[in-house]
C-alpha positions in Angstrom: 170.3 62.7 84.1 172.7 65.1 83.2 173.2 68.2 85.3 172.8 70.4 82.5 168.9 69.5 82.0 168.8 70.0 85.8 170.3 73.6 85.4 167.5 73.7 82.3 164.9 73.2 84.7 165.3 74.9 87.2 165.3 78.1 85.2 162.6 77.4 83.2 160.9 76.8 86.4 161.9 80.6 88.0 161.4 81.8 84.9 157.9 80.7 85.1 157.0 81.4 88.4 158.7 85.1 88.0 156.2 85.9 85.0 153.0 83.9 86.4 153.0 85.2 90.2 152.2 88.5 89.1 149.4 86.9 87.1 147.1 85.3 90.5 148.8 87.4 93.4 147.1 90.9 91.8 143.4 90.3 90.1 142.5 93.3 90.6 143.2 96.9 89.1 146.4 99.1 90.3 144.7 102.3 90.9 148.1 104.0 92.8 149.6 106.6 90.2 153.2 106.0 91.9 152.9 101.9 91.0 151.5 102.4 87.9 153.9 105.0 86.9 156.9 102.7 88.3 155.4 99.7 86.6 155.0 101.6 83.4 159.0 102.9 82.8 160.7 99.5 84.1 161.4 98.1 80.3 162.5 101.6 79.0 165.4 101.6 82.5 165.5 97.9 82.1 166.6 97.8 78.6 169.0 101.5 79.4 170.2 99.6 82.1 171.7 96.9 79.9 172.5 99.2 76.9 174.5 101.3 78.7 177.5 99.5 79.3 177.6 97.7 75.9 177.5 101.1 74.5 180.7 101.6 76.4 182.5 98.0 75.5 181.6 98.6 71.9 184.9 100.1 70.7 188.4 99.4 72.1 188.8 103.1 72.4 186.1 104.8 75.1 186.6 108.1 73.9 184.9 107.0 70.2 182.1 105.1 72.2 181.2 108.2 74.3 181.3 110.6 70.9 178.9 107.7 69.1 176.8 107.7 72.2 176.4 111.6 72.5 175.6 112.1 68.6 173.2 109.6 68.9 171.8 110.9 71.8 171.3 114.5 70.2 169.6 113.0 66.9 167.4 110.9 68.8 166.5 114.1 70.8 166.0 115.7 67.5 163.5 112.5 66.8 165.7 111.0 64.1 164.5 107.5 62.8 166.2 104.6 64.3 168.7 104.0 61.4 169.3 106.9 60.9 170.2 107.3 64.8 172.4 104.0 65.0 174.0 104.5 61.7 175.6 108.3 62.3 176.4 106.6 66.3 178.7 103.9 64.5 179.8 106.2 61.5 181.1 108.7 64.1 182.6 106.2 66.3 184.1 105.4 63.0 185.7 108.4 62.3 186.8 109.1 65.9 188.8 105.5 65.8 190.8 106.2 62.3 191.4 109.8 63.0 192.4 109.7 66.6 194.1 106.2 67.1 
């Protein structure tokens, strides 16, 4: 058997175990606000926390990043839709790029 279905199952196997312990260690309700307030924000830093640093690696320039990550920032504040958000990010990382470099 080669050492690559090993590899396979091993992380199928955490994978499992890492979603299903959860599932029969706590049957009960989490009635602490601090847990259930942690618990509840862990995607949103999860997926920030990977984001992040793809944001920064998206352009060879990091100066153009940052400007398409701060103008996307402001119209998201300002509850722009999604494409709307992501499309004026990469337009003025764009423009930042030919202008600049």
């Amino acid at each position: 058997m080669s050492r690559v279905y090993l590899y396979i199952l091993l992380m199928a196997g955490v994978t499992y175990l890492i979603r299903a312990l959860p599932l029969t260690l706590i049957r009960r309700e989490i009635n602490s606000r601090f847990i259930r307030s942690f618990l509840h924000y862990v995607p949103y830093a999860t997926l920030a926390a990977m984001t992040f640093p793809a944001i920064l690696n998206a352009t060879d320039y990091l100066i153009s990043s940052l400007i398409g990550f701060l103008v996307a920032l402001v119209l998201a504040f300002n509850k722009k839709s999604l494409l709307t958000v992501a499309g004026f990010a990469c337009l003025a990382a764009f423009v930042v790029e030919l202008f600049l470099y």
